[in-house]
C-alpha positions in Angstrom: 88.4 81.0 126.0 91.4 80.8 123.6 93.4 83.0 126.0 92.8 80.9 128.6 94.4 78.2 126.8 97.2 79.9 125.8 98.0 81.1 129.2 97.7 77.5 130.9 100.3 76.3 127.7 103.0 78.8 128.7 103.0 77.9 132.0 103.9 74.4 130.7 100.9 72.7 132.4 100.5 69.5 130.6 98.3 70.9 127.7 96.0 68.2 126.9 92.6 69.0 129.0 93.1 72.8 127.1 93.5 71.0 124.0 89.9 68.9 124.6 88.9 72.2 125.6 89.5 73.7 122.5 87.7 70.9 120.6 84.5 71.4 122.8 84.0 75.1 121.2 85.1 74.3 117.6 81.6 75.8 116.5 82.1 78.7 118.7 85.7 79.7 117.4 86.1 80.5 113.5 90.1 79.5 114.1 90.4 77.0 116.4 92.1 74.6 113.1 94.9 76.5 113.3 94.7 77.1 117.4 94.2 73.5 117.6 97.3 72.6 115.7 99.7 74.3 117.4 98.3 73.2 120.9 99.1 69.7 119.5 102.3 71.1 118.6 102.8 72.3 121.8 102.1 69.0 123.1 104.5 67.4 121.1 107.3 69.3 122.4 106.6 69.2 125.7 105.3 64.7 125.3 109.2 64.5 123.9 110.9 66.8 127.1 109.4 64.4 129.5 110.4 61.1 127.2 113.9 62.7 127.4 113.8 63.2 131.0 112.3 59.7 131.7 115.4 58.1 129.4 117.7 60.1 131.2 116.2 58.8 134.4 116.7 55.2 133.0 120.5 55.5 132.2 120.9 56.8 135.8 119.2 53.6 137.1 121.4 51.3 134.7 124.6 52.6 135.9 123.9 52.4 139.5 
């Protein structure tokens, strides 16, 4: 299951459904703390690419 996720995340799907995922077989997966940390890590980066793209977007718009 894990590899799964970590497959989806490199593509640079959004991660969140593999991060719900994740919690879904906490029981099952001794490390899924630590997996589940750096998916949210991973969501972080990719949460503040699209901000920057979206405010980038918006300066575009202002100056036309």
């Amino acid at each position: 299951m894990i590899e799964v996720v970590y497959q989806s995340l490199s593509e640079h799907t959004f991660p969140y459904k593999f991060y719900m995922k994740l919690k879904v077989n906490q029981k099952l997966i001794p490390h899924v703390r630590e997996k589940e940390k750096q998916v949210k890590r991973v969501r972080c980066v990719i949460g503040y690419e699209m901000y920057r793209e979206n405010n980038k977007n918006r300066e575009r718009e202002r100056k036309l």
